[in-house]
C-alpha positions in Angstrom: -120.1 -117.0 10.3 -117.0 -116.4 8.2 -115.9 -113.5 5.8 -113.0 -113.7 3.3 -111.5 -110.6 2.0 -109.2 -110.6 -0.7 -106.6 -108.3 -2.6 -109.8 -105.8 -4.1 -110.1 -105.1 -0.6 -106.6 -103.5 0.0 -106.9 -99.8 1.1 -105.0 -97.7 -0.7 -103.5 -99.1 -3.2 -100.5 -96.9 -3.1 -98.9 -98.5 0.4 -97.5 -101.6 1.4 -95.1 -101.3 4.6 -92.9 -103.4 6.9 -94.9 -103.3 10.3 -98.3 -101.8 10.0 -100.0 -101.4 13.3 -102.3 -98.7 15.1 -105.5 -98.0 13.1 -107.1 -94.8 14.1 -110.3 -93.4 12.8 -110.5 -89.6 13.2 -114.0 -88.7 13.0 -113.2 -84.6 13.0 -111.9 -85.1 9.3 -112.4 -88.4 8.4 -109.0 -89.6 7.9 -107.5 -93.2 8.9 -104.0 -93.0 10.3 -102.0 -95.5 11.1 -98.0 -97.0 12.2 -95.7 -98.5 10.4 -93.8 -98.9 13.7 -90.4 -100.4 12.4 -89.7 -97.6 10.1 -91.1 -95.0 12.1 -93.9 -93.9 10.3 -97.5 -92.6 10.6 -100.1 -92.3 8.1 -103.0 -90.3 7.4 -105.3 -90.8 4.4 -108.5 -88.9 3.5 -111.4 -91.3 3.3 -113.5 -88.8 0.8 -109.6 -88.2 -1.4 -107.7 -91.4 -1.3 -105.1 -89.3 -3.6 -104.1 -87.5 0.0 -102.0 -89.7 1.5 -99.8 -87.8 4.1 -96.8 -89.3 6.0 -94.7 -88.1 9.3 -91.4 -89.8 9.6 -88.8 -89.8 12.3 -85.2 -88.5 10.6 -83.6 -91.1 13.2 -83.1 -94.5 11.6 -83.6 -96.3 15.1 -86.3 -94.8 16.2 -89.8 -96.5 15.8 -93.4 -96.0 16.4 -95.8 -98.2 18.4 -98.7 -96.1 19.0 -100.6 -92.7 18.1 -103.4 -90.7 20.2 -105.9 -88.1 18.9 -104.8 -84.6 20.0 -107.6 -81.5 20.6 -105.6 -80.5 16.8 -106.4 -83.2 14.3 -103.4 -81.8 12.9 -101.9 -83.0 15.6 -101.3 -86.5 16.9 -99.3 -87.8 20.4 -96.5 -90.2 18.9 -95.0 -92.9 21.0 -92.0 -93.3 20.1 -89.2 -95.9 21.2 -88.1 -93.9 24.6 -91.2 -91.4 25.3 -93.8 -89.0 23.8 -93.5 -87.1 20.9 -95.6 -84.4 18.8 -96.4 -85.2 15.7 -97.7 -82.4 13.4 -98.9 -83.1 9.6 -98.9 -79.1 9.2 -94.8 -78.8 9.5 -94.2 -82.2 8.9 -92.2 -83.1 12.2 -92.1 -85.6 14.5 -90.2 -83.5 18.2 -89.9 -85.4 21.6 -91.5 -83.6 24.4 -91.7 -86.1 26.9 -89.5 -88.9 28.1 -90.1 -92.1 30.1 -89.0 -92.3 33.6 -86.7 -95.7 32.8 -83.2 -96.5 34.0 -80.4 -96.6 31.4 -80.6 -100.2 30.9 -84.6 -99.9 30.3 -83.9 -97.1 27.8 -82.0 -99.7 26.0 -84.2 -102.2 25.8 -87.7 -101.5 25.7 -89.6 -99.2 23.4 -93.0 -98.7 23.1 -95.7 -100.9 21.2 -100.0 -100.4 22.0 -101.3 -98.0 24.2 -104.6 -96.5 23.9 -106.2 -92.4 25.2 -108.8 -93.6 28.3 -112.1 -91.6 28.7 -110.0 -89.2 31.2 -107.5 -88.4 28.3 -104.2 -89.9 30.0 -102.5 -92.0 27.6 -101.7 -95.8 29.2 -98.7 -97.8 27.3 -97.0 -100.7 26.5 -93.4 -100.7 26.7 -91.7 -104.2 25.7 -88.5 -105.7 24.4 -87.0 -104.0 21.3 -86.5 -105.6 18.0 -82.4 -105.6 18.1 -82.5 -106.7 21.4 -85.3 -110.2 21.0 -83.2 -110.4 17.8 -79.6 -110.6 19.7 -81.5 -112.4 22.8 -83.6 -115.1 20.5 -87.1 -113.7 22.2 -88.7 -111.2 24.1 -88.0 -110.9 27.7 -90.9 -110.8 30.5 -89.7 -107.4 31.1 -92.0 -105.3 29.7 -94.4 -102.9 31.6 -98.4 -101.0 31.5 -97.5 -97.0 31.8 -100.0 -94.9 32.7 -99.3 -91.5 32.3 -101.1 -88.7 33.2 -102.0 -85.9 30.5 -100.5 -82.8 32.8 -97.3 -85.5 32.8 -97.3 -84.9 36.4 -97.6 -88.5 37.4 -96.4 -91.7 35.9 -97.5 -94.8 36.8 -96.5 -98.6 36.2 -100.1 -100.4 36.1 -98.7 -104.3 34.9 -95.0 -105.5 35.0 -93.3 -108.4 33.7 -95.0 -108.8 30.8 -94.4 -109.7 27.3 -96.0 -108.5 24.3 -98.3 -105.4 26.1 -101.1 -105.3 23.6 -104.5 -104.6 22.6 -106.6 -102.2 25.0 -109.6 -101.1 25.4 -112.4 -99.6 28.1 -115.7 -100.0 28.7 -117.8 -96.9 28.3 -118.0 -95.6 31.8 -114.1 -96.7 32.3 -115.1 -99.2 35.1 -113.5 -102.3 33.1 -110.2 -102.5 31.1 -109.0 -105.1 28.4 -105.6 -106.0 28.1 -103.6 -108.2 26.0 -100.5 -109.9 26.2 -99.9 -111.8 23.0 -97.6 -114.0 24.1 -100.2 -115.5 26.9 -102.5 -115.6 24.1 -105.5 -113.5 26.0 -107.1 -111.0 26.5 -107.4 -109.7 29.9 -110.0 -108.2 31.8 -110.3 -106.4 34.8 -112.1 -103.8 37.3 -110.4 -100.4 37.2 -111.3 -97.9 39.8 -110.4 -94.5 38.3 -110.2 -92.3 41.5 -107.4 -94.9 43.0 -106.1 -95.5 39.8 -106.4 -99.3 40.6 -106.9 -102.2 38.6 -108.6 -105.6 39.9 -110.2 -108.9 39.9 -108.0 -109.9 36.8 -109.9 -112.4 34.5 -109.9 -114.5 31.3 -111.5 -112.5 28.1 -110.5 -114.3 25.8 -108.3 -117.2 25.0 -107.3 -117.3 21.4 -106.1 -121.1 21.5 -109.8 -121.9 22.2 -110.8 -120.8 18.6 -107.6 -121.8 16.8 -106.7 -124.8 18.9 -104.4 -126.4 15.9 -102.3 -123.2 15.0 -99.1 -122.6 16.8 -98.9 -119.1 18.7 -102.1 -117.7 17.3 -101.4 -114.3 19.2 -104.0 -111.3 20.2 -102.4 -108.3 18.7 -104.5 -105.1 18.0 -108.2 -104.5 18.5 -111.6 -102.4 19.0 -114.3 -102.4 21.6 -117.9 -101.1 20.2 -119.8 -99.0 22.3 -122.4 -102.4 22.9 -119.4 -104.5 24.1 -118.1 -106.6 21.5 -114.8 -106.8 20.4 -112.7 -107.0 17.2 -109.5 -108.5 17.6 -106.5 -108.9 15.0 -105.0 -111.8 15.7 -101.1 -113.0 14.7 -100.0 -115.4 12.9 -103.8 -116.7 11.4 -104.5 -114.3 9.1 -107.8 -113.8 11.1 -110.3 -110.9 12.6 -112.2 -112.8 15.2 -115.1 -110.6 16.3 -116.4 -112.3 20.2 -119.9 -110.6 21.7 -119.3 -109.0 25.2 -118.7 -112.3 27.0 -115.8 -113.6 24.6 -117.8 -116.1 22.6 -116.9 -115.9 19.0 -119.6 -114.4 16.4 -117.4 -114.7 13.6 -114.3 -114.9 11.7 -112.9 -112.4 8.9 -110.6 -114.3 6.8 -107.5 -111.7 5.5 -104.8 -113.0 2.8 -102.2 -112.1 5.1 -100.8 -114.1 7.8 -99.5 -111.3 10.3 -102.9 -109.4 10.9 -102.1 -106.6 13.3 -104.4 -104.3 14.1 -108.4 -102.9 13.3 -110.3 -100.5 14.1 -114.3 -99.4 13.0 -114.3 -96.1 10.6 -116.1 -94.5 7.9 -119.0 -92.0 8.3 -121.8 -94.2 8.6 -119.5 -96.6 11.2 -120.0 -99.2 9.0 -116.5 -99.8 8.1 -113.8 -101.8 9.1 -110.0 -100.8 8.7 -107.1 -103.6 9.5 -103.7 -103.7 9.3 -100.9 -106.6 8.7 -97.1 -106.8 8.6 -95.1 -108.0 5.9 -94.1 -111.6 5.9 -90.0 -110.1 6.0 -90.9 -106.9 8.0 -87.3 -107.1 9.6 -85.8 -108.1 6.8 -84.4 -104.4 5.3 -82.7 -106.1 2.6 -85.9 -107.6 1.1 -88.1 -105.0 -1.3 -91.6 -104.6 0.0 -93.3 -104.5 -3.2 -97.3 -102.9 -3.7 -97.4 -104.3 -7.3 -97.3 -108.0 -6.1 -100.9 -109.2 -5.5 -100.2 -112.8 -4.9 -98.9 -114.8 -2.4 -99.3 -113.7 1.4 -100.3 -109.8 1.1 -98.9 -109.0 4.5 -97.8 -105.2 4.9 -101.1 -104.4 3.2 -103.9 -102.4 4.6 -107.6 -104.0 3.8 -110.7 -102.3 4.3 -114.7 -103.7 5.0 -117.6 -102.2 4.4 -120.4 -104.1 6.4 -124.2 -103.4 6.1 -125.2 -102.0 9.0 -123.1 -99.4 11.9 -120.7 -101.5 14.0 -121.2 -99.0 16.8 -117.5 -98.5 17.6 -116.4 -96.8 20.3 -115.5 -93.0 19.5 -111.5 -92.1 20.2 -110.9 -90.4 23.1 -108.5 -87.1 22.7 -105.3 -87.2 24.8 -106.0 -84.2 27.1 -103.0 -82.7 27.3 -101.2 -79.8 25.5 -98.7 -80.8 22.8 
């Protein structure tokens, strides 16, 4: 089965950015936020008043965003921002560090953070991988990157995967006895057996192989996805302009078809759980002397946000609320 979506399904109309990542469905309010990570932005938007459109920014030109949690505040959100955790509040308008990575100097200046995800114990688990100056200097990312988990008391830090790539995608099942992982530039999606009172992960196995279902297109990379509370999953994947949706064994059920290259990210929303939210990047997301232009509906629409409304509930997995204080 195959959907295409076109440009009458961009959500809102009023944004186009550089890097958009990080869908988030808040249930509590209703909202969709989201990342644009190179500028170092999140998003909120009220579904029932598309007019409300709010935006935290970081004042520091080189910082950048790779992943938001739900806090107990919906006010609130945890930001993770290039070197650590930050507190990002839509009532004052500020993004404030409170937290930073245990990393050397040399780590510091080279990694920053891209996906992460809140597990059903509310620590916060993410990626850290090579920064954009630095793959841009170096001609590629490095197999330096590393899986964080960290703790919500921040007591207790822990490196779950190193050496990887692109750290992306994740997702658990609904007791928390399995985890998905991806790194992009293997192009899978990993899965393995996670034993939560050792804090252990195991038996590391294929998910998914995206060059099974795109076996012509060059580095057709896993990026963002969703788990639904049955098992299936919803995965944005790079450079194909494609939402593959797999059941719970990784065999494809279909394909949604976006008119943008550089899908990024999706994630299930609305109030009947019928709806589905994806992001994309921009075509010249790290080019800043190129204008990113929300007038210009033709072309590749990458930067966009597009939205889905299916017929039935997609049973997506509810967010789990980082448990800590911010």
């Amino acid at each position: 089965m195959s959907i295409q979506l076109s440009s009458s399904n961009i959500f809102p109309e009023d944004y186009r950015g550089r890097l958009a990542e990080g869908a988030t469905y808040d249930a509590r309010n209703n909202t969709l936020l989201w990342v644009d990570i190179i500028v170092g932005e999140v998003h909120r938007v009220y579904l029932a008043d598309l007019n409300k459109h709010e935006v935290l920014k970081w004042s520091e030109p080189k910082e950048s965003i790779g992943f938001i949690g739900l806090t107990k505040n919906p006010d609130v959100v945890l930001v993770c921002g290039k070197s650590g955790l930050a507190k990002g509040d839509f009532a004052s308008n500020t993004i404030e560090y409170f937290f930073m990575y245990p990393l050397s100097a040399r780590e510091k200046e080279r990694l920053r953070s891209n996906d992460g995800i809140i597990d059903p114990w509310g620590h916060l688990w993410i990626g850290l991988m090579t920064d954009f100056d630095v793959s841009a200097a170096e001609g590629g990312v490095k197999p330096e990157g590393k899986l964080l988990r960290i703790t919500s008391d921040l007591q207790q830090v822990d490196v779950m995967l190193s050496n990887t790539l692109i750290s992306n995608g994740l997702a658990f099942c609904n007791k928390g006895t399995k985890f998905y992982w991806t790194d992009s530039m293997d192009f899978t999606i990993w899965k393995f057996e996670y034993n939560h009172e050792r804090n252990e992960l195991s038996n590391k196995t294929v998910f998914l192989d995206t060059r099974t279902i795109f076996p012509g297109v060059d580095d057709a990379e896993p990026d963002g996805m969703v788990r639904t509370a049955t098992g299936e999953i919803y995965a944005a994947v790079f450079n194909t302009g494609t939402i593959v949706h797999v059941d719970k064994q990784g065999n494809l059920i279909e394909k949604i078809h976006v008119p943008a290259a550089k899908t990024t990210c999706v994630t299930i929303g609305g109030q009947g759980g019928n709806e589905l939210f994806i992001t994309t990047a921009n075509e010249k997301m790290d080019d800043f002397d190129a204008k990113i232009d929300n007038a210009a509906l033709f072309g590749d629409l990458g930067g966009f946000l597009f939205r889905y409304q299916a017929a039935v509930d997609l049973k997506g997995q509810a967010q789990n609320i980082w448990g800590g204080d911010v």
